[in-house]
N, C-alpha and C positions, 0 to 999 in steps of 0.2 A: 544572548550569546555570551560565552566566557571565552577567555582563557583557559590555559590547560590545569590551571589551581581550580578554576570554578568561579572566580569573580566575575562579575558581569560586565561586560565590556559595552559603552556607546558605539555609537554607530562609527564616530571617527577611528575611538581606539581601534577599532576590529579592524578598520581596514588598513591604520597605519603597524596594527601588529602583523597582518600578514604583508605589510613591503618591507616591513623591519628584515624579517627573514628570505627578502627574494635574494642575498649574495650567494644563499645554496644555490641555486637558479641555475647561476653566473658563474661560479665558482671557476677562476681559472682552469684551464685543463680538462676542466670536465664536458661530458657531453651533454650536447644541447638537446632540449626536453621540447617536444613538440607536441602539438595539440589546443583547446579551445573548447570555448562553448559551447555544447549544444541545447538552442534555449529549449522554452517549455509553452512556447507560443502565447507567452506574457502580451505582447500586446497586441493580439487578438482579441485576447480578454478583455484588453483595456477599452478597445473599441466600442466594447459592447456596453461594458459600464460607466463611460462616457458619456453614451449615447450619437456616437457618430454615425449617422445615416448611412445605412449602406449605396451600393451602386443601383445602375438601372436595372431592372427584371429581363432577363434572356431567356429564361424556361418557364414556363406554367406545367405542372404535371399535377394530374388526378391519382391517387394512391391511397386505397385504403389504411394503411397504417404507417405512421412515419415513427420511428427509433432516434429520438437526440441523444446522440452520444455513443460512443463507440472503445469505452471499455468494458472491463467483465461482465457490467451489467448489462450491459449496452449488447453486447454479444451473443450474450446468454439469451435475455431474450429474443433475438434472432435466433438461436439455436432452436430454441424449445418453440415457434412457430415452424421452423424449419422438420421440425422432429413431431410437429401435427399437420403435415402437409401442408402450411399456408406460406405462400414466397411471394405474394404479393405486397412487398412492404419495402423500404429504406431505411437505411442507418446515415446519418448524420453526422460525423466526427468531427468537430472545429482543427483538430490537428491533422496534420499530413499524415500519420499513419498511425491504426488502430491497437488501442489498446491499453491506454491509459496510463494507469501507474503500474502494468505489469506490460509495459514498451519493454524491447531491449535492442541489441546493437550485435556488431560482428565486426573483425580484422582478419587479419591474414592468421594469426594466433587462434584465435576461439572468438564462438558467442558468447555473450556478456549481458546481464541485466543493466536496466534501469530502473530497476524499481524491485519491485515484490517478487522474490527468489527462490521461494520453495511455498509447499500446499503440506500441512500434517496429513498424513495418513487418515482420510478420512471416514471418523466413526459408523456405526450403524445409524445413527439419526441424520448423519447428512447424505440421505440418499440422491440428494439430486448431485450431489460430486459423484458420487458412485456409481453412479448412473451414466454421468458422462466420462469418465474415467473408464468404466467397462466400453464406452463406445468406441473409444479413444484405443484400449489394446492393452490399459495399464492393470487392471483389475480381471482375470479371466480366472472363474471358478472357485473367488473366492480368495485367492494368491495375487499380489503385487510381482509384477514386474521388478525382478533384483535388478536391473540394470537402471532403473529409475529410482530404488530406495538413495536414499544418501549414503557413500560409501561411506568404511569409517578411515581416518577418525575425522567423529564429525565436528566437534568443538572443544578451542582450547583458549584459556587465557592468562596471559601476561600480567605476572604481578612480581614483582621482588626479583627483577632484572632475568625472569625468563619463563618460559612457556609451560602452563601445563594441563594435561586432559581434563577436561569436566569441567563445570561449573563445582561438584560436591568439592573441589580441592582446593576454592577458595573460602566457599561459605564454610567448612569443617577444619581452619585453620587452627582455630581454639578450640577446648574446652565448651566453653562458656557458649561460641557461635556453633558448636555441634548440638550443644541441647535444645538451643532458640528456631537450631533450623528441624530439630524431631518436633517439636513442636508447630513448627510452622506448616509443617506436613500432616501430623494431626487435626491442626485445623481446616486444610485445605481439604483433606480428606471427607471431614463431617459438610462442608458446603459443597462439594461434591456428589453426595449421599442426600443431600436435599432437592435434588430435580431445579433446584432453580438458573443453571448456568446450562446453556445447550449449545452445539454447535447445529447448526442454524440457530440466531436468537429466538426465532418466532416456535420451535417447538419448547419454549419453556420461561420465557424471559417474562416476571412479574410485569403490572403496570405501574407497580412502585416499589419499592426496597431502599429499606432504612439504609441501606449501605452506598445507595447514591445517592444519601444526605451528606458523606464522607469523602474528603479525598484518601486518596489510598495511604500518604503519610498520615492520615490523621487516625487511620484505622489501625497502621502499625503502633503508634504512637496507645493508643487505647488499650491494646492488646502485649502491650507492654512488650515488642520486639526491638531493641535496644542493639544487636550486633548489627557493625556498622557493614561486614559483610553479606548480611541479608538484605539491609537496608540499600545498600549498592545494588545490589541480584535486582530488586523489587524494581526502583528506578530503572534501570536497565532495561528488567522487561516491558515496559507502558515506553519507553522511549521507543526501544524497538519497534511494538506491534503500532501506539497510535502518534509516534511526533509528541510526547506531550510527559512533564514530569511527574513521580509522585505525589507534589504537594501541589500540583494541581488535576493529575484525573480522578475520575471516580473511584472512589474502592470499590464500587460495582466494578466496573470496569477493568480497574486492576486485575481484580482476582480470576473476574472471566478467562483471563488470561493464559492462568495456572491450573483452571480446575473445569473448564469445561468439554476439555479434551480427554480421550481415554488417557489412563493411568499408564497403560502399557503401550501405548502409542509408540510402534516402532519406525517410526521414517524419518525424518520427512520425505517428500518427493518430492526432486528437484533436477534441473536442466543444465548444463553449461549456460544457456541463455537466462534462466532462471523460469519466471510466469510468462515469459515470451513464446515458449514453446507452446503452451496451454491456447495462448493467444493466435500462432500459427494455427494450430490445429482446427480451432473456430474457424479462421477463415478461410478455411479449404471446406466449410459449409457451407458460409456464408456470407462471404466474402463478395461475391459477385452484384450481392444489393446494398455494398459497405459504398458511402462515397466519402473521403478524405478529404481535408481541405473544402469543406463545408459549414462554417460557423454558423449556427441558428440563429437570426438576431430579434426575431418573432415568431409568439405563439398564439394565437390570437382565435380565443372560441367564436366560434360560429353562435349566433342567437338562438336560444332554446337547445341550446344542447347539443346539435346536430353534425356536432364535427370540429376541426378547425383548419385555419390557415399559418402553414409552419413558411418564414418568409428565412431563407440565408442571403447572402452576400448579392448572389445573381439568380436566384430561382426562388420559385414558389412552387407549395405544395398543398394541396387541399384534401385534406383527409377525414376520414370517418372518426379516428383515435389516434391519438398519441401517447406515447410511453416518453418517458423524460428520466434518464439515465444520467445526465448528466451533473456534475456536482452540484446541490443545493443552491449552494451560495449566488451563483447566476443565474438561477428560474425567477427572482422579485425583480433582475432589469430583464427580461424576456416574453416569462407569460402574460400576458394583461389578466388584470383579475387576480394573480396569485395572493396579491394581499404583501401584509408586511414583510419583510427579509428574515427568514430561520433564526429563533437565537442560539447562535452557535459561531464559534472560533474556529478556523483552520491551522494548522502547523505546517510552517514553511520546511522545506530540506536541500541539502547539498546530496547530491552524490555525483561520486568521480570513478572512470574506470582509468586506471594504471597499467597502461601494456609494460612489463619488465625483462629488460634480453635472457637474467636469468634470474634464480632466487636470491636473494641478500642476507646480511648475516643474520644468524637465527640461533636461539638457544634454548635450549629445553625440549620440550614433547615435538616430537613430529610435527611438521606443516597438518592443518586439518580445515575442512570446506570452509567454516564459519569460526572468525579467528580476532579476539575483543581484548582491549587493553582496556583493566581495569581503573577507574576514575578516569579514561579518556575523556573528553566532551563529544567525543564522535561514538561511533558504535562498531569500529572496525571493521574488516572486511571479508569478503567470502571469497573464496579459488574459484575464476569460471572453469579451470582447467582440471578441477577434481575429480570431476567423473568422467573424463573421458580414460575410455580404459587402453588408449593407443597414446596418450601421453605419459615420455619417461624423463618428464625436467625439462629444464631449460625456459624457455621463451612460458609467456603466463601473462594471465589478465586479474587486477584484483579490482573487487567493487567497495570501492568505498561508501558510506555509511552517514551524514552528520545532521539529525534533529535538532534545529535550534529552536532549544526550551530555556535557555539561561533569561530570554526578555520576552516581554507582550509581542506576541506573534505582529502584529504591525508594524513595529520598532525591527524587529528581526528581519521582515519582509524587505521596508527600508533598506538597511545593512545588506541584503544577500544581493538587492538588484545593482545597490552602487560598486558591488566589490568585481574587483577586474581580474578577470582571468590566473597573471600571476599572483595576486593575492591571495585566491584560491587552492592554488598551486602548493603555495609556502604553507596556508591553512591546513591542507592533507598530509604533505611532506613530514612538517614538525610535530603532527601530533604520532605519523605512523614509522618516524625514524625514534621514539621514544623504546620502541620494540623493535627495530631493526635498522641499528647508528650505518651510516653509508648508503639508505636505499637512497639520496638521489643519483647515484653512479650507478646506478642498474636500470634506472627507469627509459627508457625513451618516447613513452607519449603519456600525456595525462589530457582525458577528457571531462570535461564536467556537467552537467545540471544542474536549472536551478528550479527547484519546486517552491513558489509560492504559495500555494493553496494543496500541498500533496494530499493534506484528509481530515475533517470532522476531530474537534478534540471529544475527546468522552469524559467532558466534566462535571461536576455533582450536578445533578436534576437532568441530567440527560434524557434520562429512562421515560421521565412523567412530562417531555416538553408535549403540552396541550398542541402545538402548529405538527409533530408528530403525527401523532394521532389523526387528528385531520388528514394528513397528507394519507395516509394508510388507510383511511376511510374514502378516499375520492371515491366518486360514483361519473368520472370522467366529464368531458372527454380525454381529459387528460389525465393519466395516472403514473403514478412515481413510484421509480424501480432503483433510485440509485443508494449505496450505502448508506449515505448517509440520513436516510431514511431512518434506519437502526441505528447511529450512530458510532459504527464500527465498523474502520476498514480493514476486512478478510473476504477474503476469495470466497469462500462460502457463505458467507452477508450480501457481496456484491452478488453473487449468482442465484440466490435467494430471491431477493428482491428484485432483479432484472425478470425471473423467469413468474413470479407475484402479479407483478404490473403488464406482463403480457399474458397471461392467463383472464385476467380482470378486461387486457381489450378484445381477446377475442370471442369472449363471450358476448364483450359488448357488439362485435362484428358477426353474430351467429354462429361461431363455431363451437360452440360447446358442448357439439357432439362428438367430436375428433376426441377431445378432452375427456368425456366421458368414457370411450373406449377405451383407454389407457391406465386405470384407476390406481395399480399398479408404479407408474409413474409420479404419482403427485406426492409431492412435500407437504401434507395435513395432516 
């Protein structure tokens, strides 16, 4: 964690730098800021990797297929059984309600994310979004749904005491940062032109590439990219898409970033709620074999192959296959057998929604959906209230943003659970009154989260981890469907690999005739 210069702050300084700032809070006169936690079901998880014994067994159930896990992957494969006639199965969700890292929320004001906020307009190689996107109502003939494109304007940022459109308006400040960024687009161009960056990874993704020998600074650093506003841009985006900074993700990874999506990609497409709508829309599928508040605390194969037993909190399940959607990092205390723990780091996050009575002061370009101060330590926030096309001002919800990469995701982890409420508070306040002096005299509630394990870093040797492979090789009964599988969390990674690992069980359950008939359908 830092500061707002970038130093790296201990666990104490951070917490004593956000009470330093609670007299904003307090400020005589002003009005009292309401609001609190909303956790992330931290010790549930702790339970499990504990090892504290659950309760007594109340349900015994026979069920051909059980689902641990009940976000986008988790979902998706429910959809795509759902979408070859088979409904005999269960979803599993340890948290109280579905859907992962693309949760969201709602007030009297708008719906709001928590998490993951828009889908790019998705290419001709990710046809399983396409797919369900057309089911959905957003894609009909070919044409997007303009009520779902991102209105404009859709991105601005704050530098030199005020607001302006585009990203080009910072990188193109110079001379010198105008040629480093033609250049840096030639380059992106030619690994573009090379088939090796796909959305889906699996329609193109090498089993190794010298570039995830590389962190992505080390690759600007090689390539002799020197302006410090590209070098910002760069950071920014790996912070954004994985929690995780340029001197430490992959330059695979990095660049995937930049260059795996079409060039002309007009969208995104995005919700008030953000991926929560995506997430509703699932569960008006398949929702009915969703159970919440269900933690898995065993997975346990059956001898020879033949099945297993999925054991939660107060029931037990005996099934033919299971999918495991759930994040990695938790299947080495759950499966028996799985073998040693993933090597792999998670990055922890903050995010806060800000209901505001109305806008606060503002200078430069227009208000726009998705809205970044430059060298913040946070990643600023997005308007829930921008696409609604019946809102004219006033009252608004903004989702704040904050990857902490300043320290060892442990150390940060640490930090994020001791920090209290108004330290958080002061945390968001000070970094988002930098761009707008007076917002806490607007604000009247601030919500937060706190993601200790929000998602998989993608750092160098990602690409060739050997316990990968493996897992993408299972021959069941268990088979794994969740991102981090590939080790990149996006919506069409998660939806990839959820609808992979149910594919792979229903074959194992004879259905591979359904499948067959559909040919059409499949992401190969």
């Amino acid at each position: 964690m830092s500061d707002p210069t970038g130093v790296p702050l201990s666990r104490r300084a951070f917490v004593v730098a956000g009470a330093a700032a609670l007299v904003g809070l307090t400020r005589k006169g002003a009005p009292a800021i309401a609001g609190g936690f909303v956790e992330d079901d931290g010790p549930v998880g702790h339970r499990i990797r504990d090892g504290i014994a659950p309760g007594a067994v109340r349900e015994r159930r026979r069920v051909p297929l059980v689902i641990v896990g009940g976000g986008i992957a988790g979902l998706s494969a429910a959809w795509w059984c759902e979408r070859h006639g088979f409904r005999d199965y269960v979803v599993l969700e340890l948290a109280a309600e579905a859907g992962g890292n693309a949760r969201s929320g709602a007030n009297e004001v708008s719906a709001y994310p928590w998490g993951a906020h828009y889908v790019p307009v998705p290419g001709p190689r990710a046809s399983l979004a396409r797919e369900l996107f057309t089911e959905l109502g957003l894609l009909v003939n070919g044409a997007w749904d303009e009520r779902t494109l991102c209105h404009s304007p859709q991105e601005r940022l704050f530098w030199r005491g005020e607001w302006h459109e585009g990203i080009e308006s910072f990188v193109g400040d110079s001379a010198e940062d105008r040629a480093q960024w033609s250049r840096f687009q030639e380059r992106l161009a030619a690994l573009r032109a090379s088939g090796e960056f796909t959305i889906p990874v699996s329609r193109g993704r090498p089993a190794r590439s010298a570039l995830d020998t590389l962190t992505l600074a080390q690759w600007l650093d090689r390539e002799r990219f020197t302006s410090r506003a590209l070098r910002w841009y760069a950071d920014y985006a790996v912070r954004d898409d994985y929690g995780t900074s340029a001197r430490d993700a992959s330059a695979w990874a990095g660049l995937h970033y930049f260059v795996a999506r079409e060039p002309d990609e007009k969208g995104p497409l995005t919700w008030p709620e953000g991926n929560g709508w995506i997430v509703r829309r699932l569960l008006e599928r398949v929702g009915p074999r969703v159970r919440t508040a269900s933690a898995v605390r065993a997975v346990t194969p059956v001898r020879g192959g033949r099945g297993v037993v999925v054991r939660t909190e107060d029931a037990e399940f005996t099934a033919d296959a299971c999918v495991w959607t759930a994040p990695l990092w938790l299947a080495p205390h759950v499966v028996d057998g799985f073998g040693p723990a993933p090597v792999m780091t998670t990055a922890p996050w903050l995010v806060a929604n800000l209901t505001l009575r109305e806008w606060p002061t503002d200078h430069g370009s227009a208000p726009a959906w998705d809205n970044t101060i430059v060298d913040s330590p946070g990643l600023g926030y997005v308007n829930a209230t921008h696409q609604r096309l019946d809102h004219g001002g006033g009252r608004t919800v903004w989702t704040y943003y904050h990857a902490l990469v300043r320290a060892e995701p442990l150390a940060a982890r640490r930090a994020l659970r001791a920090l209290s409420w108004p330290d958080a508070c002061a945390l968001v306040l000070d970094d988002l009154e930098r761009a707008h002096p007076g917002l806490r005299r607007v604000v009247e509630r601030i919500d937060v989260r706190r993601y200790a394990h929000a998602m998989a870093r993608p750092e160098p040797g990602f690409l060739s981890q050997p316990w990968r492979r493996a897992l993408l090789a299972s021959r069941g009964p268990v088979w794994y469907g969740h991102a981090d599988v590939g080790g990149l969390s996006l919506f069409e990674e998660a939806q990839d690999h959820g609808v992979r690992a149910a594919r792979a069980a229903l074959e194992h359950l004879g259905r591979g005739a359904a499948r067959r008939q559909r040919p059409a359908d499949l992401n190969e």
